[in-house]
N, C-alpha and C positions, 0 to 999 in steps of 0.2 A: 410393790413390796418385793426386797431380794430373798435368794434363799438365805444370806448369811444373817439378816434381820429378823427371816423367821423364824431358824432354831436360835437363834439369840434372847428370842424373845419366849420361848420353851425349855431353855436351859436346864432346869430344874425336873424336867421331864426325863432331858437325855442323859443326865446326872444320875438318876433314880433306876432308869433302864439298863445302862453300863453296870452299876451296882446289881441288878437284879438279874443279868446275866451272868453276870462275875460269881454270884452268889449259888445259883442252878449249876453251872459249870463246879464250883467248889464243892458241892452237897455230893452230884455223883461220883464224883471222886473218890472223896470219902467215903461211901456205900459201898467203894467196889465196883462200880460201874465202869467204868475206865474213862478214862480221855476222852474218848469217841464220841459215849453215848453226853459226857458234858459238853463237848464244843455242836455236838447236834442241838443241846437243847438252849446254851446262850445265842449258837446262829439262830436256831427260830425266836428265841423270844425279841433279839436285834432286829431280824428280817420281817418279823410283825409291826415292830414299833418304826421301822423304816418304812413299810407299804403305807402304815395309818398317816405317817408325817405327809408322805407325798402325796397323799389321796386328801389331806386335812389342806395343804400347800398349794393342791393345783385348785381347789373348790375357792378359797381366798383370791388367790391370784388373778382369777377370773372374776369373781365378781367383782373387789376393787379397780381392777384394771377395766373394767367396763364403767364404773362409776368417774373414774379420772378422766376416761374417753368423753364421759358425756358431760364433765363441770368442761372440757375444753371447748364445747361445743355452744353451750348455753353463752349469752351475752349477760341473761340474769339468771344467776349462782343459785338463789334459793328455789330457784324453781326444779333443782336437780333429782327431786323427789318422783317426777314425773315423768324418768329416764332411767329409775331404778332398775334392773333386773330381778328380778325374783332368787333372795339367797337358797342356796343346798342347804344350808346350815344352821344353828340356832342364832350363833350371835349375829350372821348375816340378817336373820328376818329381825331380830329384835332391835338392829341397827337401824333398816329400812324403815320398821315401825317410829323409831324415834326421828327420822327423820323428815318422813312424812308428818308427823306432828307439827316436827320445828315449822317445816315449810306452809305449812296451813295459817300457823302463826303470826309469819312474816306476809303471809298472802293477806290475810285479815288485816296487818296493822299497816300495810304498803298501801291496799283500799281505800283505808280508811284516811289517810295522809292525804292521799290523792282526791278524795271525799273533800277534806277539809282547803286541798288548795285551791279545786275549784269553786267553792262556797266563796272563797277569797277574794280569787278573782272575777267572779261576778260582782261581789260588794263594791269591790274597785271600781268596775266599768262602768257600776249603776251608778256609784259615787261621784265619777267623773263627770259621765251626762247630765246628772243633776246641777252637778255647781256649776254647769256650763247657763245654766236658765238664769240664777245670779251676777254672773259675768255681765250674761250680754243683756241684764236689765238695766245694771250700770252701767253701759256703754251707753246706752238710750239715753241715761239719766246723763250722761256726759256732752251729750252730742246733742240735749235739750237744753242746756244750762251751759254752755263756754263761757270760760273764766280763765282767770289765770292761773288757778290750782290744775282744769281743765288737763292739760297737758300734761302733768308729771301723775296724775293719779291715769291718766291713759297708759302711761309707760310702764306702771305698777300692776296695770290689769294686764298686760302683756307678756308682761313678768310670770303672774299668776296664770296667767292660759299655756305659757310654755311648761310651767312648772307643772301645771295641770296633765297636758299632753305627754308628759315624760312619765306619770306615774302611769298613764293609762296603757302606752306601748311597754312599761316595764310588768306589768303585768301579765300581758299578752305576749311577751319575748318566749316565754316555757313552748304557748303553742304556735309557732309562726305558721304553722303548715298548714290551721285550720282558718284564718282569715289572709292567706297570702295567692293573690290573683296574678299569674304573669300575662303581660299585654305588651304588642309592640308600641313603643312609643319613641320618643326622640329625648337627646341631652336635651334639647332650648326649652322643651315644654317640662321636663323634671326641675329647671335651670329656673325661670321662667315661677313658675307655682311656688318654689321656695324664699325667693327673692319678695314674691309679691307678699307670701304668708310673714312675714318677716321685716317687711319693708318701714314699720313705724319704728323698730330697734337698730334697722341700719340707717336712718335719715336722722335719727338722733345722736348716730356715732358720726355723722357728716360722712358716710361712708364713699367713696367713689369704686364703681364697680366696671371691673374691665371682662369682658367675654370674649371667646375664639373656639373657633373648630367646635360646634353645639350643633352642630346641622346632621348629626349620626343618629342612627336606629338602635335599640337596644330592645332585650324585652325582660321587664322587671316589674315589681309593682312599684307602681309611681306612689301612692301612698304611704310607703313602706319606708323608698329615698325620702319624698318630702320631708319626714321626720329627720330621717338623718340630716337630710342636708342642712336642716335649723339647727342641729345642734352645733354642726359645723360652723354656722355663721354665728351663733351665737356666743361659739368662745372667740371668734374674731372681734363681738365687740364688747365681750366684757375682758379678754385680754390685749386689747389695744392700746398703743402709742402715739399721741398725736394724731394728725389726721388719717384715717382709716383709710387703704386702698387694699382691696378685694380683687384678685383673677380668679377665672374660674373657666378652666382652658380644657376641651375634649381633644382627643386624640385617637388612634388606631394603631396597635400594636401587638404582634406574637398570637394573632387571632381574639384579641378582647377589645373593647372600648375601655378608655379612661376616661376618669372626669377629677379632674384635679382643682380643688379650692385652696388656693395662695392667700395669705395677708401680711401683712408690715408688723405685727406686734411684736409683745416684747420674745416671743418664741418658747423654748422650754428645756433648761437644762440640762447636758446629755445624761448625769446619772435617774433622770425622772424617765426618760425614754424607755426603756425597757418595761416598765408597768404602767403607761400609759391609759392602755386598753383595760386594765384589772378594776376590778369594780369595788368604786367607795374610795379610787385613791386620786387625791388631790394633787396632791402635790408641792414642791416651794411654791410655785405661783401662786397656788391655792390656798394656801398659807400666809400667803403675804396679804392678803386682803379681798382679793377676789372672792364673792362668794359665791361656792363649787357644791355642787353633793357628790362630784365622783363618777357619777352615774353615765351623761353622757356621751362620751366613745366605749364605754363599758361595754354599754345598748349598741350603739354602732357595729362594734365589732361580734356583739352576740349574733344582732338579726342580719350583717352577711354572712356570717358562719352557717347560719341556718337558709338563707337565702341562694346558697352558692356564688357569691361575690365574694372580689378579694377587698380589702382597706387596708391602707397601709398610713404612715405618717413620719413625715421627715420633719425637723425642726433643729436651730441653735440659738442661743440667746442671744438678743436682741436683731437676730435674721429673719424673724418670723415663723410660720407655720405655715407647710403644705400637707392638704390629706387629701389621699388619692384613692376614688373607689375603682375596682374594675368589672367590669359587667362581661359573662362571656355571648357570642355575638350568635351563637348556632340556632337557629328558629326552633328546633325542635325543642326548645324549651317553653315554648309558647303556648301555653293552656288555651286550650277553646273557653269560649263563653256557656 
Protein backbone atom coordinates (compact mmCIF):
# COMPACT_ATOMS: atom_id res chain seq x y z
CA UNK A 1 0.00 0.00 0.00
CA UNK A 2 1.58 3.57 -1.22
CA UNK A 3 1.22 6.57 0.70
CA UNK A 4 -0.71 8.33 -2.25
CA UNK A 5 -3.51 5.19 -2.04
CA UNK A 6 -3.64 5.73 1.47
CA UNK A 7 -4.70 9.44 1.87
CA UNK A 8 -6.56 8.70 -1.39
CA UNK A 9 -8.47 6.37 0.20
CA UNK A 10 -9.11 9.15 3.59
CA UNK A 11 -9.80 11.96 1.40
CA UNK A 12 -12.67 12.83 3.15
CA UNK A 13 -10.84 12.96 6.28
CA UNK A 14 -8.21 15.39 4.90
CA UNK A 15 -10.95 17.42 3.37
CA UNK A 16 -12.79 17.91 6.79
CA UNK A 17 -9.33 18.60 8.54
CA UNK A 18 -8.14 21.52 6.01
CA UNK A 19 -11.77 22.95 6.52
CA UNK A 20 -11.43 22.52 10.34
CA UNK A 21 -8.12 24.29 10.32
CA UNK A 22 -9.21 26.96 7.92
CA UNK A 23 -12.14 27.32 10.29
CA UNK A 24 -9.97 27.74 14.05
CA UNK A 25 -7.55 29.84 12.04
CA UNK A 26 -10.74 32.16 10.76
CA UNK A 27 -12.67 32.22 14.48
CA UNK A 28 -9.30 33.75 16.08
CA UNK A 29 -9.03 36.23 13.86
CA UNK A 30 -12.15 37.34 14.24
CA UNK A 31 -11.95 37.35 18.12
CA UNK A 32 -9.07 39.45 17.95
CA UNK A 33 -6.59 36.91 18.43
CA UNK A 34 -4.48 37.84 15.71
CA UNK A 35 -2.73 35.78 13.00
CA UNK A 36 -0.51 34.02 15.29
CA UNK A 37 -2.55 32.63 17.86
CA UNK A 38 -4.67 31.18 14.27
CA UNK A 39 -1.83 29.82 12.30
CA UNK A 40 -0.69 28.11 15.90
CA UNK A 41 -3.97 26.57 16.26
CA UNK A 42 -4.69 25.33 12.32
CA UNK A 43 -0.69 24.23 12.56
CA UNK A 44 -1.58 21.99 15.64
CA UNK A 45 -4.80 20.75 14.51
CA UNK A 46 -2.89 19.75 10.71
CA UNK A 47 0.20 18.56 12.72
CA UNK A 48 -2.16 16.13 14.91
CA UNK A 49 -4.20 14.97 12.13
CA UNK A 50 -0.51 14.40 10.11
CA UNK A 51 1.10 12.44 13.30
CA UNK A 52 -2.32 10.22 13.49
CA UNK A 53 -2.09 9.54 9.47
CA UNK A 54 1.38 8.43 9.93
CA UNK A 55 1.10 6.43 13.00
CA UNK A 56 -2.54 5.00 11.27
CA UNK A 57 -0.01 4.41 7.78
CA UNK A 58 3.05 2.84 9.30
CA UNK A 59 0.72 0.22 11.55
CA UNK A 60 -1.10 -0.82 8.02
CA UNK A 61 1.95 -0.86 6.17
CA UNK A 62 3.29 -3.29 8.22
CA UNK A 63 1.06 -5.57 8.72
CA UNK A 64 -0.14 -5.91 5.03
CA UNK A 65 3.35 -5.83 3.84
CA UNK A 66 4.04 -8.86 6.21
CA UNK A 67 0.89 -10.42 4.97
CA UNK A 68 2.05 -10.08 1.09
CA UNK A 69 5.46 -11.44 2.40
CA UNK A 70 3.88 -14.45 3.54
CA UNK A 71 1.01 -15.15 0.45
CA UNK A 72 4.66 -15.03 -1.58
CA UNK A 73 6.02 -17.45 0.50
CA UNK A 74 3.14 -20.13 0.85
CA UNK A 75 2.66 -22.70 -2.29
CA UNK A 76 -1.04 -22.95 -0.66
CA UNK A 77 -2.68 -19.44 -0.60
CA UNK A 78 -5.42 -20.27 1.85
CA UNK A 79 -3.24 -21.48 4.41
CA UNK A 80 -1.95 -17.67 4.86
CA UNK A 81 -3.94 -17.51 8.02
CA UNK A 82 -1.30 -19.13 9.75
CA UNK A 83 1.43 -16.44 8.83
CA UNK A 84 -0.79 -13.66 10.10
CA UNK A 85 0.89 -11.23 12.34
CA UNK A 86 -0.96 -10.07 15.09
CA UNK A 87 -2.79 -6.44 13.89
CA UNK A 88 -2.12 -3.01 16.25
CA UNK A 89 -5.42 -2.12 14.95
CA UNK A 90 -9.14 -2.88 14.95
CA UNK A 91 -9.79 -3.48 11.35
CA UNK A 92 -6.45 -5.44 11.22
CA UNK A 93 -7.76 -7.91 13.99
CA UNK A 94 -11.16 -7.97 12.57
CA UNK A 95 -9.48 -8.82 9.17
CA UNK A 96 -7.29 -11.63 10.66
CA UNK A 97 -10.44 -12.93 12.38
CA UNK A 98 -12.17 -13.10 9.07
CA UNK A 99 -9.72 -14.59 7.53
CA UNK A 100 -8.93 -17.22 9.74
CA UNK A 101 -12.43 -18.25 9.30
CA UNK A 102 -12.17 -18.22 5.61
CA UNK A 103 -9.03 -20.44 5.81
CA UNK A 104 -10.67 -22.91 8.28
CA UNK A 105 -13.33 -23.25 5.62
CA UNK A 106 -11.18 -24.12 2.82
CA UNK A 107 -9.08 -26.47 5.22
CA UNK A 108 -12.45 -28.24 5.98
CA UNK A 109 -13.78 -28.40 2.36
CA UNK A 110 -9.91 -29.27 0.79
CA UNK A 111 -10.08 -32.49 3.51
CA UNK A 112 -12.97 -33.33 2.81
CA UNK A 113 -12.28 -33.47 -1.32
CA UNK A 114 -9.21 -35.16 -0.57
CA UNK A 115 -11.46 -37.55 1.81
CA UNK A 116 -13.62 -38.12 -1.04
CA UNK A 117 -10.78 -38.66 -3.78
CA UNK A 118 -9.31 -41.26 -1.89
CA UNK A 119 -12.57 -43.13 -1.16
CA UNK A 120 -12.38 -43.01 -5.05
CA UNK A 121 -9.42 -44.20 -5.60
CA UNK A 122 -9.56 -47.20 -3.43
CA UNK A 123 -13.10 -48.19 -5.16
CA UNK A 124 -11.17 -48.02 -8.32
CA UNK A 125 -8.30 -50.35 -7.29
CA UNK A 126 -10.65 -52.64 -5.38
CA UNK A 127 -12.69 -52.40 -8.73
CA UNK A 128 -9.93 -53.34 -10.91
CA UNK A 129 -8.70 -56.33 -8.78
CA UNK A 130 -12.01 -57.60 -8.73
CA UNK A 131 -12.80 -57.73 -12.52
CA UNK A 132 -9.46 -59.18 -12.82
CA UNK A 133 -11.01 -62.60 -11.10
CA UNK A 134 -13.59 -62.57 -14.16
CA UNK A 135 -11.10 -61.89 -16.88
CA UNK A 136 -8.98 -64.62 -15.94
CA UNK A 137 -12.02 -67.11 -15.39
CA UNK A 138 -12.75 -66.54 -18.92
CA UNK A 139 -9.36 -67.15 -20.10
CA UNK A 140 -9.79 -70.57 -18.32
CA UNK A 141 -13.01 -70.82 -20.03
CA UNK A 142 -11.16 -70.10 -23.32
CA UNK A 143 -8.23 -71.98 -23.04
CA UNK A 144 -10.77 -75.14 -22.02
CA UNK A 145 -12.99 -74.88 -24.84
CA UNK A 146 -10.86 -73.73 -28.37
CA UNK A 147 -12.90 -72.82 -30.99
CA UNK A 148 -12.99 -70.63 -33.64
CA UNK A 149 -14.81 -67.70 -31.76
CA UNK A 150 -11.64 -68.77 -29.32
CA UNK A 151 -9.38 -66.30 -30.63
CA UNK A 152 -11.28 -63.02 -31.31
CA UNK A 153 -13.02 -63.01 -27.89
CA UNK A 154 -9.21 -63.67 -26.54
CA UNK A 155 -8.24 -60.36 -28.42
CA UNK A 156 -11.42 -58.77 -26.64
CA UNK A 157 -10.33 -59.81 -23.30
CA UNK A 158 -7.09 -58.05 -23.99
CA UNK A 159 -8.61 -55.33 -24.88
CA UNK A 160 -10.46 -55.36 -21.61
CA UNK A 161 -7.40 -56.12 -19.39
CA UNK A 162 -5.56 -52.97 -21.11
CA UNK A 163 -8.52 -50.94 -20.69
CA UNK A 164 -8.73 -52.18 -17.31
CA UNK A 165 -5.00 -51.43 -16.58
CA UNK A 166 -5.29 -47.75 -17.77
CA UNK A 167 -8.16 -47.02 -15.26
CA UNK A 168 -6.10 -48.57 -12.55
CA UNK A 169 -2.67 -46.45 -13.20
CA UNK A 170 -5.07 -43.50 -13.95
CA UNK A 171 -6.12 -43.45 -10.66
CA UNK A 172 -3.05 -43.93 -8.92
CA UNK A 173 -1.15 -41.08 -11.47
CA UNK A 174 -2.45 -38.31 -8.34
CA UNK A 175 -0.04 -40.39 -6.09
CA UNK A 176 3.04 -41.92 -7.94
CA UNK A 177 5.28 -41.17 -4.99
CA UNK A 178 3.45 -43.66 -2.79
CA UNK A 179 3.70 -47.04 -4.91
CA UNK A 180 6.83 -45.93 -7.07
CA UNK A 181 10.00 -48.16 -6.35
CA UNK A 182 13.29 -47.09 -8.06
CA UNK A 183 15.62 -50.37 -8.91
CA UNK A 184 18.41 -50.80 -11.16
CA UNK A 185 17.44 -52.60 -13.98
CA UNK A 186 18.34 -52.71 -17.80
CA UNK A 187 16.44 -51.32 -21.29
CA UNK A 188 16.06 -55.40 -22.65
CA UNK A 189 14.33 -56.47 -19.43
CA UNK A 190 11.76 -53.22 -19.39
CA UNK A 191 11.93 -54.02 -23.49
CA UNK A 192 11.62 -57.62 -22.87
CA UNK A 193 8.39 -57.58 -20.07
CA UNK A 194 6.31 -55.22 -22.33
CA UNK A 195 6.73 -56.92 -25.55
CA UNK A 196 5.80 -60.25 -23.83
CA UNK A 197 2.65 -58.42 -21.68
CA UNK A 198 1.59 -57.38 -25.07
CA UNK A 199 2.52 -60.04 -27.27
CA UNK A 200 -1.04 -61.54 -28.20
CA UNK A 201 -2.04 -57.67 -29.77
CA UNK A 202 1.34 -57.43 -31.56
CA UNK A 203 1.14 -61.14 -33.35
CA UNK A 204 -2.37 -60.23 -34.35
CA UNK A 205 -1.02 -56.99 -35.94
CA UNK A 206 1.66 -59.46 -37.58
CA UNK A 207 3.99 -57.12 -36.02
CA UNK A 208 7.82 -57.44 -36.79
CA UNK A 209 9.96 -56.23 -34.05
CA UNK A 210 13.54 -54.82 -34.56
CA UNK A 211 15.84 -54.10 -31.08
CA UNK A 212 19.32 -52.38 -30.74
CA UNK A 213 21.41 -50.89 -28.03
CA UNK A 214 18.93 -52.45 -24.87
CA UNK A 215 21.99 -53.73 -23.10
CA UNK A 216 22.09 -50.17 -20.66
CA UNK A 217 21.46 -49.96 -16.89
CA UNK A 218 18.80 -47.54 -15.84
CA UNK A 219 17.21 -47.16 -12.50
CA UNK A 220 13.40 -46.64 -12.75
CA UNK A 221 10.50 -48.61 -11.63
CA UNK A 222 10.00 -51.29 -14.21
CA UNK A 223 6.28 -51.41 -13.36
CA UNK A 224 5.78 -48.09 -13.87
CA UNK A 225 7.54 -48.18 -17.79
CA UNK A 226 5.75 -51.63 -18.39
CA UNK A 227 2.55 -49.64 -18.41
CA UNK A 228 3.74 -47.14 -20.51
CA UNK A 229 5.52 -48.98 -22.79
CA UNK A 230 1.97 -50.80 -23.61
CA UNK A 231 0.54 -47.97 -24.19
CA UNK A 232 3.03 -47.15 -26.69
CA UNK A 233 2.79 -50.36 -28.48
CA UNK A 234 -0.55 -50.24 -28.37
CA UNK A 235 -1.21 -47.14 -30.42
CA UNK A 236 1.29 -48.87 -32.79
CA UNK A 237 -1.32 -51.44 -33.45
CA UNK A 238 -4.39 -49.78 -33.26
CA UNK A 239 -2.69 -46.94 -35.50
CA UNK A 240 -1.28 -49.08 -38.02
CA UNK A 241 -0.75 -49.43 -41.82
CA UNK A 242 -0.25 -52.51 -43.43
CA UNK A 243 2.29 -54.73 -42.06
CA UNK A 244 3.42 -53.47 -38.76
CA UNK A 245 7.30 -53.04 -38.13
CA UNK A 246 8.16 -51.87 -34.56
CA UNK A 247 12.07 -50.40 -33.39
CA UNK A 248 12.76 -49.91 -30.27
CA UNK A 249 16.48 -48.71 -30.16
CA UNK A 250 18.33 -47.58 -26.69
CA UNK A 251 21.03 -45.25 -26.61
CA UNK A 252 23.44 -42.84 -24.40
CA UNK A 253 23.46 -39.35 -24.58
CA UNK A 254 24.10 -35.69 -22.58
CA UNK A 255 24.38 -38.09 -19.37
CA UNK A 256 20.64 -39.90 -19.83
CA UNK A 257 19.60 -43.18 -21.51
CA UNK A 258 17.00 -43.22 -24.30
CA UNK A 259 14.78 -45.68 -25.22
CA UNK A 260 13.01 -44.98 -28.34
CA UNK A 261 9.87 -46.88 -29.88
CA UNK A 262 9.56 -46.34 -33.74
CA UNK A 263 6.53 -47.81 -36.02
CA UNK A 264 5.49 -47.54 -39.67
CA UNK A 265 1.89 -46.20 -39.10
CA UNK A 266 -0.12 -43.83 -40.37
CA UNK A 267 1.69 -41.03 -37.99
CA UNK A 268 -0.05 -37.87 -36.71
CA UNK A 269 -0.81 -34.65 -38.09
CA UNK A 270 1.43 -31.64 -37.29
CA UNK A 271 -1.50 -29.47 -36.14
CA UNK A 272 -2.49 -32.59 -33.56
CA UNK A 273 1.22 -32.35 -32.17
CA UNK A 274 1.20 -29.85 -29.74
CA UNK A 275 -1.72 -31.37 -27.53
CA UNK A 276 -0.72 -34.74 -28.00
CA UNK A 277 0.13 -35.30 -24.42
CA UNK A 278 -3.23 -33.34 -23.05
CA UNK A 279 -5.72 -35.45 -21.62
CA UNK A 280 -9.08 -36.78 -23.36
CA UNK A 281 -7.59 -35.39 -26.66
CA UNK A 282 -7.90 -37.79 -29.58
CA UNK A 283 -7.47 -36.35 -32.20
CA UNK A 284 -8.03 -36.57 -36.39
CA UNK A 285 -6.89 -40.07 -36.12
CA UNK A 286 -8.98 -40.55 -33.39
CA UNK A 287 -11.73 -39.24 -35.10
CA UNK A 288 -11.36 -41.15 -37.96
CA UNK A 289 -12.23 -44.51 -36.48
CA UNK A 290 -9.64 -45.49 -34.21
CA UNK A 291 -11.21 -46.09 -31.03
CA UNK A 292 -9.09 -43.68 -28.47
CA UNK A 293 -10.23 -42.46 -24.83
CA UNK A 294 -7.43 -39.73 -24.86
CA UNK A 295 -5.94 -40.91 -21.97
CA UNK A 296 -2.93 -42.80 -22.97
CA UNK A 297 0.28 -40.50 -23.48
CA UNK A 298 -1.90 -38.21 -21.14
CA UNK A 299 -0.76 -40.91 -18.45
CA UNK A 300 2.61 -41.21 -19.97
CA UNK A 301 3.59 -38.00 -19.72
CA UNK A 302 1.85 -37.43 -16.30
CA UNK A 303 3.72 -40.26 -14.51
CA UNK A 304 7.29 -39.12 -16.19
CA UNK A 305 6.58 -35.84 -14.96
CA UNK A 306 6.20 -37.19 -11.57
CA UNK A 307 8.85 -39.89 -12.12
CA UNK A 308 11.65 -37.56 -13.31
CA UNK A 309 11.73 -38.88 -16.89
CA UNK A 310 11.65 -36.97 -19.95
CA UNK A 311 9.12 -38.24 -23.11
CA UNK A 312 9.05 -36.70 -25.94
CA UNK A 313 7.26 -37.65 -29.51
CA UNK A 314 8.02 -36.86 -33.07
CA UNK A 315 5.71 -37.86 -35.79
CA UNK A 316 4.39 -36.84 -39.70
CA UNK A 317 1.66 -38.23 -41.59
CA UNK A 318 1.87 -41.29 -42.95
CA UNK A 319 6.05 -41.46 -41.61
CA UNK A 320 5.00 -43.00 -38.50
CA UNK A 321 5.61 -42.44 -34.79
CA UNK A 322 8.70 -42.13 -32.64
CA UNK A 323 8.24 -41.76 -28.62
CA UNK A 324 11.33 -41.43 -26.97
CA UNK A 325 11.62 -41.77 -23.05
CA UNK A 326 14.76 -40.53 -21.23
CA UNK A 327 15.67 -42.08 -18.04
CA UNK A 328 18.57 -40.07 -16.12
CA UNK A 329 21.48 -42.56 -15.44
CA UNK A 330 23.05 -40.98 -11.71
CA UNK A 331 22.54 -44.16 -9.12
CA UNK A 332 21.80 -41.91 -6.44
CA UNK A 333 18.39 -42.22 -7.51
CA UNK A 334 18.28 -45.56 -6.66
CA UNK A 335 16.02 -46.27 -3.58
CA UNK A 336 17.10 -49.07 -1.15
CA UNK A 337 14.81 -52.01 -0.68
Amino acid sequence: MSLGEFLADRLPTVVLTLLAAAFGFALLVTLGEGTYAGGYLAGAILLAQALAFALEYWQRRRFYGEVERGMARLDKKYLISELLPEPGFAEGRIFAELTREADKSMCDAVAASERASKEYREYIETWVHEIKTPISAARLMLENDPGESAKPLSRELTRIENYVEQALYYSRSGGVERDYRIRETTLRALVASALKKNAELLIEAGASIRTEGLDRTVYTDAKWIDFMLGQVLMNSVKYRRGPLEISVVGAAAGGAVSLTVADNGIGVPAGDLPHIFEKGFTGENGRRGAKSTGLGLYLCKKLCDKMGLAVSLASAPDAGTRVTFAFPTDESRRMET
